[in-house]
Structure formats: C-alpha cells, structure tokens
N, CA, C and O atoms as a GROMACS GRO file, in nm:
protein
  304
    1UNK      N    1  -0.042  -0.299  -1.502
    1UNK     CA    2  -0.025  -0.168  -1.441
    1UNK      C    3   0.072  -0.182  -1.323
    1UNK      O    4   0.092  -0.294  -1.274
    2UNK      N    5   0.124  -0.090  -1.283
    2UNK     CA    6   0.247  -0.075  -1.164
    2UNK      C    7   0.201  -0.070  -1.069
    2UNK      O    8   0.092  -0.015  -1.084
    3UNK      N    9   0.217  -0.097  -0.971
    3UNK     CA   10   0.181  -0.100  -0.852
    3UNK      C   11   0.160   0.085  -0.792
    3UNK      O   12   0.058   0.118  -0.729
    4UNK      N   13   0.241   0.159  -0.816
    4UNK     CA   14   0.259   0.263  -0.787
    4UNK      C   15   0.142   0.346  -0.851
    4UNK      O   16   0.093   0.448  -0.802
    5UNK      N   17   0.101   0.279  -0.983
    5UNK     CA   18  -0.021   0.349  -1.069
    5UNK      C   19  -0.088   0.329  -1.032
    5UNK      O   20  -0.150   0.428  -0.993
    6UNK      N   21  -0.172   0.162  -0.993
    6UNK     CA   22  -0.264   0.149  -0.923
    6UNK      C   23  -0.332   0.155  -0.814
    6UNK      O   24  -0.448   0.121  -0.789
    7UNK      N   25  -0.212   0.225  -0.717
    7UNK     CA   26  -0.214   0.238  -0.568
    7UNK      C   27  -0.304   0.404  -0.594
    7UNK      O   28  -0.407   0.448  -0.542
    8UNK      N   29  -0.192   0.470  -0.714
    8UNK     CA   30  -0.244   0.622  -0.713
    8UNK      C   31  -0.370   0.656  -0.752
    8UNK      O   32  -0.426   0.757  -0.710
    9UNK      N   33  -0.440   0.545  -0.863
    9UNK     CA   34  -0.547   0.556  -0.926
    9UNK      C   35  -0.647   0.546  -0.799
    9UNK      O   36  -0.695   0.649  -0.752
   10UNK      N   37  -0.671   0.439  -0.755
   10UNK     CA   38  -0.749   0.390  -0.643
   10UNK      C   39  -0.750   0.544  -0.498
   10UNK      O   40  -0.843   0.584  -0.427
   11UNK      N   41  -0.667   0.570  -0.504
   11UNK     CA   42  -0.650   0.674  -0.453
   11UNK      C   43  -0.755   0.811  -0.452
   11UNK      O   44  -0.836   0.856  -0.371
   12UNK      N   45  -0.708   0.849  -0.587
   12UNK     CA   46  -0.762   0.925  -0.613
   12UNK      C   47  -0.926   0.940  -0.641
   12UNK      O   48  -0.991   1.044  -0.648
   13UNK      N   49  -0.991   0.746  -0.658
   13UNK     CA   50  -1.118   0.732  -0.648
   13UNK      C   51  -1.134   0.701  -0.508
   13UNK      O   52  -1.210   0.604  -0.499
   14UNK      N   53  -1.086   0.750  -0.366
   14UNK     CA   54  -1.126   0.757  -0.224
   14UNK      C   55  -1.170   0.605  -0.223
   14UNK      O   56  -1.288   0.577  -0.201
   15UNK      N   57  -1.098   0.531  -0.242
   15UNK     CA   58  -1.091   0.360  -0.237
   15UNK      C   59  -1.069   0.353  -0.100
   15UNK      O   60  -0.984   0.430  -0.055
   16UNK      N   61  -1.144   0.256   0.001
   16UNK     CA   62  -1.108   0.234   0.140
   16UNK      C   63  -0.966   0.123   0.143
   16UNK      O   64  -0.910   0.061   0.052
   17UNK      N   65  -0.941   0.133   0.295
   17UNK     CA   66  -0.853   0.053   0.354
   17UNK      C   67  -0.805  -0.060   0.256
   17UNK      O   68  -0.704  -0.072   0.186
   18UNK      N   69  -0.976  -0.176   0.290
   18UNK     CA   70  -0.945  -0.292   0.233
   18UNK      C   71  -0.961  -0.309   0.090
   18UNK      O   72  -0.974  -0.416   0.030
   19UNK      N   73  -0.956  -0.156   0.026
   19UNK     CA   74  -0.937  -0.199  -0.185
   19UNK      C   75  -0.834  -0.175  -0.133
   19UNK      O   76  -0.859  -0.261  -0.048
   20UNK      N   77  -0.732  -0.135  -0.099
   20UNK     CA   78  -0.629  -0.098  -0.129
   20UNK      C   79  -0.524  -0.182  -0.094
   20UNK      O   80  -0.411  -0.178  -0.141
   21UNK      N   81  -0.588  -0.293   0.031
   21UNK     CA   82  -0.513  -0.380   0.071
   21UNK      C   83  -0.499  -0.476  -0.033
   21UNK      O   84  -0.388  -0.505  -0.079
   22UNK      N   85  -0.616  -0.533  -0.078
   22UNK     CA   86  -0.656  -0.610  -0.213
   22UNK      C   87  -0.559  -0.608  -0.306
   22UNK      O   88  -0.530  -0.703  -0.379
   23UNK      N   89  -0.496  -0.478  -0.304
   23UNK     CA   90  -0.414  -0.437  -0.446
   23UNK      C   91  -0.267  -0.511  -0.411
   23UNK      O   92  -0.179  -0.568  -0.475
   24UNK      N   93  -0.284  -0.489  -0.320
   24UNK     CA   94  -0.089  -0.525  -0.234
   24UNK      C   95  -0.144  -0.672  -0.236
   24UNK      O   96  -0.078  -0.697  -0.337
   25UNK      N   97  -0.182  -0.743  -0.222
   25UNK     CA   98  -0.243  -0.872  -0.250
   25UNK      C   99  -0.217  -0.936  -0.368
   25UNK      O  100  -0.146  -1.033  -0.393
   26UNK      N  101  -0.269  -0.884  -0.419
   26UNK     CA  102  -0.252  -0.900  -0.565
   26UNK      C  103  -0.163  -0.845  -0.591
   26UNK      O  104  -0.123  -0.906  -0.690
   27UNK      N  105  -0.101  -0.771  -0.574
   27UNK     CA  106   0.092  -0.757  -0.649
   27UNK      C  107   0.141  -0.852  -0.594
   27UNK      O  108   0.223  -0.900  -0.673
   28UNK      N  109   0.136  -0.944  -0.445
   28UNK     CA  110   0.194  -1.006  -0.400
   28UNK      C  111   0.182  -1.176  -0.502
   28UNK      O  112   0.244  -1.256  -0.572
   29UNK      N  113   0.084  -1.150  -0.455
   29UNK     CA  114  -0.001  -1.278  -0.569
   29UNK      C  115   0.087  -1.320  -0.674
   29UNK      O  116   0.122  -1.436  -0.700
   30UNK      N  117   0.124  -1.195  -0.743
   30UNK     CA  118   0.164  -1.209  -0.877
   30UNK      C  119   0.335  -1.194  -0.879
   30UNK      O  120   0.407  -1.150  -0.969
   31UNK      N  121   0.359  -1.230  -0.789
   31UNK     CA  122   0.532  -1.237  -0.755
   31UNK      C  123   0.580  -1.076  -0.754
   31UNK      O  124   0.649  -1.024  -0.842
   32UNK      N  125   0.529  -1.010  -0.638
   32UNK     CA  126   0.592  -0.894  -0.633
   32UNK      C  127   0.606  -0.906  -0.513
   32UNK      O  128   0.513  -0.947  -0.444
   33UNK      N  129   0.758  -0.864  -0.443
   33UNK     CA  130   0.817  -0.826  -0.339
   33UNK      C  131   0.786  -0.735  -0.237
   33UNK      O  132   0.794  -0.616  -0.266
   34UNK      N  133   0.744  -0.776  -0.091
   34UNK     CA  134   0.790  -0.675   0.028
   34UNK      C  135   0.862  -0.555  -0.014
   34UNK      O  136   0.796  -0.452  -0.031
   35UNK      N  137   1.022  -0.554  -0.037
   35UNK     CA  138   1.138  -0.459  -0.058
   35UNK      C  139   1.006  -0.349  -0.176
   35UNK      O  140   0.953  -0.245  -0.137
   36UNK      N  141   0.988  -0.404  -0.292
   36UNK     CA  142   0.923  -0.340  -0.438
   36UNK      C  143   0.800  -0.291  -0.366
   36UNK      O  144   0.775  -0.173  -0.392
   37UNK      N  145   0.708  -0.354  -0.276
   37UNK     CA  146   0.602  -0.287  -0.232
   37UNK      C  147   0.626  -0.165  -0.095
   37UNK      O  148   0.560  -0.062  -0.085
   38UNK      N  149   0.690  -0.189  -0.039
   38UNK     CA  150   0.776  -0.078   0.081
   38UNK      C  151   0.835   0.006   0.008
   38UNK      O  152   0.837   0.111   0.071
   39UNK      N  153   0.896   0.021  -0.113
   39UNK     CA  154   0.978   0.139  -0.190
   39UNK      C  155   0.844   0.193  -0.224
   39UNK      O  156   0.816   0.297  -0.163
   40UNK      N  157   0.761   0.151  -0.301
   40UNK     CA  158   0.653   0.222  -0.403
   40UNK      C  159   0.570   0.319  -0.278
   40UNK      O  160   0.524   0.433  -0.278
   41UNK      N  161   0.576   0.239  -0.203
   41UNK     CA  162   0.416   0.277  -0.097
   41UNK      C  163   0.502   0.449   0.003
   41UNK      O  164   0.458   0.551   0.056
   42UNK      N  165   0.629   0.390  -0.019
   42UNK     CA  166   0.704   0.493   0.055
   42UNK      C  167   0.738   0.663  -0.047
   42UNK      O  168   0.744   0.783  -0.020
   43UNK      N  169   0.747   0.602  -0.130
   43UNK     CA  170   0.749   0.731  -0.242
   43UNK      C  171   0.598   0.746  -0.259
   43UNK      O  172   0.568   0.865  -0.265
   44UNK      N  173   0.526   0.690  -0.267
   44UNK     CA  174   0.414   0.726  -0.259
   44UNK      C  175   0.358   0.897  -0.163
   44UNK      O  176   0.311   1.011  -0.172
   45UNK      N  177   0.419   0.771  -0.062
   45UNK     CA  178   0.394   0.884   0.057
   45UNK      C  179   0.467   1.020   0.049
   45UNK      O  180   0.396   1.120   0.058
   46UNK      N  181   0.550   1.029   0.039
   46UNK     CA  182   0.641   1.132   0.012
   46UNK      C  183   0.558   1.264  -0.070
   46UNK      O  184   0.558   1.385  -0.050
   47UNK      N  185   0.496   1.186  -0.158
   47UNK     CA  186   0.380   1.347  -0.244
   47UNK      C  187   0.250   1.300  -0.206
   47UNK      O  188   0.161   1.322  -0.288
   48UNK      N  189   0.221   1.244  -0.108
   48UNK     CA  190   0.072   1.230  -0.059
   48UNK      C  191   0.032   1.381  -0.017
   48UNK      O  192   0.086   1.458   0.063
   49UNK      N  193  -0.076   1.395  -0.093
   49UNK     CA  194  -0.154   1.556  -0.078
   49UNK      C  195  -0.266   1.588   0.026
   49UNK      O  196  -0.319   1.698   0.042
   50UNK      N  197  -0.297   1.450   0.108
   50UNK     CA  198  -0.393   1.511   0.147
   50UNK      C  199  -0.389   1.423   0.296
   50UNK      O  200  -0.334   1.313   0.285
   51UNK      N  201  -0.427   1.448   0.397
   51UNK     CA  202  -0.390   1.356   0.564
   51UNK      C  203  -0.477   1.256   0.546
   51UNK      O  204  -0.444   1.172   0.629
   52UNK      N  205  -0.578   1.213   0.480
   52UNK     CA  206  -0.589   1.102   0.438
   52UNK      C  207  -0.544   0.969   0.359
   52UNK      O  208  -0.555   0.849   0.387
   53UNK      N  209  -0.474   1.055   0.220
   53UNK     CA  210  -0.390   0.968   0.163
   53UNK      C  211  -0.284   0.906   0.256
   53UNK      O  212  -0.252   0.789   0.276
   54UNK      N  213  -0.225   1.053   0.321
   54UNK     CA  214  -0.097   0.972   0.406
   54UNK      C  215  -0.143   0.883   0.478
   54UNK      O  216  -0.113   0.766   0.456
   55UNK      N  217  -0.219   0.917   0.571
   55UNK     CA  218  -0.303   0.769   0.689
   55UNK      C  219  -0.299   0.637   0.587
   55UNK      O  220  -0.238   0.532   0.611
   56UNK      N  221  -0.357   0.658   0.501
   56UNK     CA  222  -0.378   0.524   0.445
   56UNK      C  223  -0.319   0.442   0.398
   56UNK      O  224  -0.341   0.321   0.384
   57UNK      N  225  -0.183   0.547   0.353
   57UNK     CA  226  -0.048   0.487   0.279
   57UNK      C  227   0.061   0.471   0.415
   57UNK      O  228   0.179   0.437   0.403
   58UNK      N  229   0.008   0.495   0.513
   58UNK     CA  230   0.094   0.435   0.625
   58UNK      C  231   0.014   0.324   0.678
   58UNK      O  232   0.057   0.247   0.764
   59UNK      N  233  -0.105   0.316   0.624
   59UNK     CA  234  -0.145   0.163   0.677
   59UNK      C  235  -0.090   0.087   0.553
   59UNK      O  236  -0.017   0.000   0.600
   60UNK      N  237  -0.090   0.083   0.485
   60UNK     CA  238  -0.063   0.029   0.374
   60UNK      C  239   0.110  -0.023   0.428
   60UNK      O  240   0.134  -0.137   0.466
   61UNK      N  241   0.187   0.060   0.423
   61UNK     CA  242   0.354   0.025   0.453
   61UNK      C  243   0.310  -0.043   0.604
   61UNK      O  244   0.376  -0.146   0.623
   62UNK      N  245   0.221  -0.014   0.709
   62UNK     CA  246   0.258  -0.147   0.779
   62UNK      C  247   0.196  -0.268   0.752
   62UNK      O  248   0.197  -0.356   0.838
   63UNK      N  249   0.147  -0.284   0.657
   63UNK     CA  250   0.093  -0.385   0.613
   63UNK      C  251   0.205  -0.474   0.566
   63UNK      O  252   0.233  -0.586   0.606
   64UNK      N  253   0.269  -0.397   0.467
   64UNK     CA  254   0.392  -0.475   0.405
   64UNK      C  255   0.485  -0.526   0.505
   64UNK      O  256   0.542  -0.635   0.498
   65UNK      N  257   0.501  -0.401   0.638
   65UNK     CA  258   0.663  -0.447   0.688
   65UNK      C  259   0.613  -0.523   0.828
   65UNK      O  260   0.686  -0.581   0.909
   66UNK      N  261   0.474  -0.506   0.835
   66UNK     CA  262   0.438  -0.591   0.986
   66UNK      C  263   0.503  -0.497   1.115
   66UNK      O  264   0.577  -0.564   1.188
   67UNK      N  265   0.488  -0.371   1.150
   67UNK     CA  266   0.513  -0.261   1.207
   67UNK      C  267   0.434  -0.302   1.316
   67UNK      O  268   0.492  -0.331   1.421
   68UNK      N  269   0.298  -0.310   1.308
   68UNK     CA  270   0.202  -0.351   1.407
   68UNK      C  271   0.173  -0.468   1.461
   68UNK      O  272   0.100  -0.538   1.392
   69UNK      N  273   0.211  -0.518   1.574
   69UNK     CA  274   0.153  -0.656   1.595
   69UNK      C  275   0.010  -0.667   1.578
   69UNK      O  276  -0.018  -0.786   1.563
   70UNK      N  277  -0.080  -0.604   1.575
   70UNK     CA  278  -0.217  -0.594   1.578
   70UNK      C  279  -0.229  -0.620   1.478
   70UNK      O  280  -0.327  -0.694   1.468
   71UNK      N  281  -0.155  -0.590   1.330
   71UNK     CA  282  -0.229  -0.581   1.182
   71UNK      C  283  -0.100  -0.703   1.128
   71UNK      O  284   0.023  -0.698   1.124
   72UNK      N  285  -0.205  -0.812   1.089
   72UNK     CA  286  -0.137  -0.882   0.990
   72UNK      C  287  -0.100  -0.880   0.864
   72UNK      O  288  -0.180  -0.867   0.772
   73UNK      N  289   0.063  -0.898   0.842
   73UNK     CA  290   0.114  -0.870   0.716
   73UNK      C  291   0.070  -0.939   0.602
   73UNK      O  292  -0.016  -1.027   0.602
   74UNK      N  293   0.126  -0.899   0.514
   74UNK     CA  294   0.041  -0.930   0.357
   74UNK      C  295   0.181  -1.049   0.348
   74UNK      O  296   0.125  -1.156   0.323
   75UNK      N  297   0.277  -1.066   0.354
   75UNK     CA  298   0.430  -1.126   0.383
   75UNK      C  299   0.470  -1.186   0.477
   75UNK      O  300   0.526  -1.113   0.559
   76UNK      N  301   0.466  -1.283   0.499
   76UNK     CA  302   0.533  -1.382   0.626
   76UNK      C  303   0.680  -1.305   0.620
   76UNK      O  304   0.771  -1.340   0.696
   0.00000   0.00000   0.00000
C-alpha cells in the first residue's frame, strides 16, 4: 500500500499520533525517502477535512523534516 493510502486509511479510523508515526517508520524501514514522505504528508494536508487531521498531518511533516527541536525525526 502507498504511503499516502495508508496515512489516509488510518486517518479516517481516528488513529493517534504514535500509529501514525509507526507508519512513517515503516515506510522508512522499507527504503522510503524524507523528500517521498514530505511530498505525500504535504498533499495530504492540502484536502485535510477536518482541524484534527491537519494537526496531525503537521505533526507528522515535522516529524519527517525535524522542524522542532523538541520532536525527534524519523531521518537523521
């Protein structure tokens, strides 16, 4: 499954923070890219429907790009 599918699926079952981090984990895991996970998570956002999805899909993108010094990236 795509990253983009599984981000949306999980989604839509009100999956917390850390399933969702899990998932970017595991794309990472499996040889998927920062750049490929920052595009998906960002279009994501773009039709996020609800101020939760967005919150979560902006934790999610600083997860990938390390935005926060407080929150450690999934990516050295």
């Amino acid at each position: 499954m795509e990253l983009k599918d599984e981000i949306l699926l999980a989604l839509s079952k009100s999956a917390s923070l850390p399933e969702l981090k899990s998932i970017l984990v595991c794309f990472k895991d499996n040889g998927g890219t920062r750049d490929d996970a920052h595009l998906n998570l960002y279009e994501l956002l773009q039709d996020a429907s609800t101020e939760i999805e967005d919150k979560k899909l902006r934790e999610l993108i600083d997860f990938t790009i390390g935005y926060s010094g407080k929150i450690p990236t999934i990516w050295d």
